[in-house]
C-alpha positions, 0 to 999 in steps of 0.5 A: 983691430978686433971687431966688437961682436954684437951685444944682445940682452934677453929675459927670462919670464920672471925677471923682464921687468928689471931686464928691460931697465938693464937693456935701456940703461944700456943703450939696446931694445931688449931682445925678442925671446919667446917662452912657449908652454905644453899642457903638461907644464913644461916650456921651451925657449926660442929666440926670434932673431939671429944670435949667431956670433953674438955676446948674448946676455940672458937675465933671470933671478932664480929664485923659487919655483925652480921654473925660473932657474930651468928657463935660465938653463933652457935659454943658454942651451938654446943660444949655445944651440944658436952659435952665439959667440958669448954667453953670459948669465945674468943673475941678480939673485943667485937662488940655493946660495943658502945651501952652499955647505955640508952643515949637516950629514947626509944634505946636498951644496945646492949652490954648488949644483946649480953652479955646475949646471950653469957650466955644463950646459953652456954659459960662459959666464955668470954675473950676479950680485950680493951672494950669501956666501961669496965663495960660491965664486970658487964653485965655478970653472968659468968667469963670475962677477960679483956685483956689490950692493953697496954702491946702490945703498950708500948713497941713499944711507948718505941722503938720510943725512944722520951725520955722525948718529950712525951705526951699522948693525950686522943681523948675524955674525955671518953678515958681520965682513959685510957690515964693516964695509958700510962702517968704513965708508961711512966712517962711523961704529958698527954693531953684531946682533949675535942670534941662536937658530933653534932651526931653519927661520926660527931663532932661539936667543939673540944678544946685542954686542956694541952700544947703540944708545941715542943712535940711528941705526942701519941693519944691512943683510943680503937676503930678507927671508920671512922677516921674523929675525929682522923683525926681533933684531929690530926690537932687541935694538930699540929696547937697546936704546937706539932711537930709530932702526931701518934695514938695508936688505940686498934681495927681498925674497919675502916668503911666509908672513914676510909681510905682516912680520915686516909692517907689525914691526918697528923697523922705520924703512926696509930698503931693498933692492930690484933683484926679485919683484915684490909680491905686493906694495909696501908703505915701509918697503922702499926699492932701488933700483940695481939696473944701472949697476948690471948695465954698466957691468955688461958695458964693462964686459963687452969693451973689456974694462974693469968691474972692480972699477964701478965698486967706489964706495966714496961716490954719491 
């Protein structure tokens, strides 16, 4: 009989609030991991007990400032450095997602960078959740588990107890697959908020496709940026008719006036997920939580069990 190696899940500076729910969920301590910093700005990661033929768990969303993706990099070169036998990066929120093509002459594919990297400088494996563009995936030479979101927001959407006054509304045609997911376990319509971009975070025309008259409406997205589009998708829809409107956002990166974009609007409720800590309290922003999902994720991987096996969208 093969012998189970020792799991151990450590964290990154930015990210240890959600990794020590993950390693309790789990059933393990967090490990002890120490970032030390230079006068200069830079960092150095150190593990403060063996890795040695360990699977080894690092946890850190890389969102900006890239800090947070270089102490990602640093932290498996340095359990690569260690002789841990497997090494997975955990990230909940996939930061340069959004550059995953060449819509332009002349740019980079951040995601494909970044994908790169996280390969060469050692990691065995990656896990995240809820990728803007989900072929990312395909940019990748070693294994990636993408998390759905939707077994965390389902079950709150069910709570609400709206009955057959749903409707889902996508934002943007891009997030339409993602839309017709929660439909279809839901069992009710779904509507497309059609949006021009002018440029980057600035729209220049929405149209509403679908009907939403009398309706209790839920906009479901991956990524909340500065909140203006979700703010006017919200209004379009109210002047269409719905009688309420809330969002559903998998990863509140919140920049800008995110904030005051989001209070000042009519959305009812913001529902986001733990993946990146929120600046600051909100009355309208509620948070569930992702840990369960990434636990049992990594519980899956170490006894080699199904991941497709937690996506069943029917549960409470």
């Amino acid at each position: 009989m093969a012998v189970k190696n020792e799991v151990k899940i450590f964290s990154g500076t930015n990210s240890r609030y959600l990794a020590e729910e993950i390693a309790k969920h789990y059933g393990i301590p967090l490990g002890d991991c120490t970032i030390s910093y230079f006068s200069d700005g830079e960092f150095q990661p150190s593990f403060n007990e063996s890795v040695r033929g360990c699977d080894v768990f690092l946890i850190q969303s890389t969102y900006p400032k890239t800090d947070n993706l270089m102490e990602l990099m640093l932290m498996i070169d340095a359990a690569k450095r260690a002789s841990a036998h497997y090494i997975t990066a955990v990230i909940p929120y996939f930061g340069m997602a959004r550059q995953d093509r060449k819509d332009k002459p002349r740019v980079s594919i951040g995601s494909k960078v970044v994908a790169d990297m996280l390969t060469v400088v050692g990691a065995s494996r990656v896990i995240t959740m809820d990728l803007h563009a989900p072929q990312i995936q395909g940019f990748f030479e070693i294994p990636v588990d993408h998390l759905d979101p939707a077994v965390i927001f389902l079950p709150y959407m069910r709570s609400l107890n709206m009955g057959k006054n749903i409707v889902i509304a996508s934002p943007d045609m891009g997030s339409s697959a993602r839309a017709r997911t929660y439909a279809k376990a839901l069992g009710c319509d779904m509507v497309i908020v059609d949006k021009e971009r002018r440029r980057a975070n600035e729209i220049a025309s929405m149209t509403l496709i679908g009907d939403v008259t009398g309706k209790d409406v839920l906009m479901v997205d991956d990524i909340i940026d500065t909140g203006n589009t979700l703010a006017k998708a919200a209004q379009l829809l109210k002047d269409k008719g719905a009688v309420s409107v809330r969002a559903m956002c998998t990863h509140p990166v919140l920049s800008g006036k995110a904030y005051e974009n989001i209070e000042n609007s009519v959305l009812e409720e913001l529902v986001v997920c733990n993946t990146i800590p929120l600046a600051r309290n909100d009355s309208k922003i509620k948070v569930l939580s992702a840990a369960p999902l990434f636990a049992e994720a990594i519980r899956n991987i170490t006894e080699h069990g199904s991941i497709s096996s937690l996506f069943d969208l029917h549960k409470d």
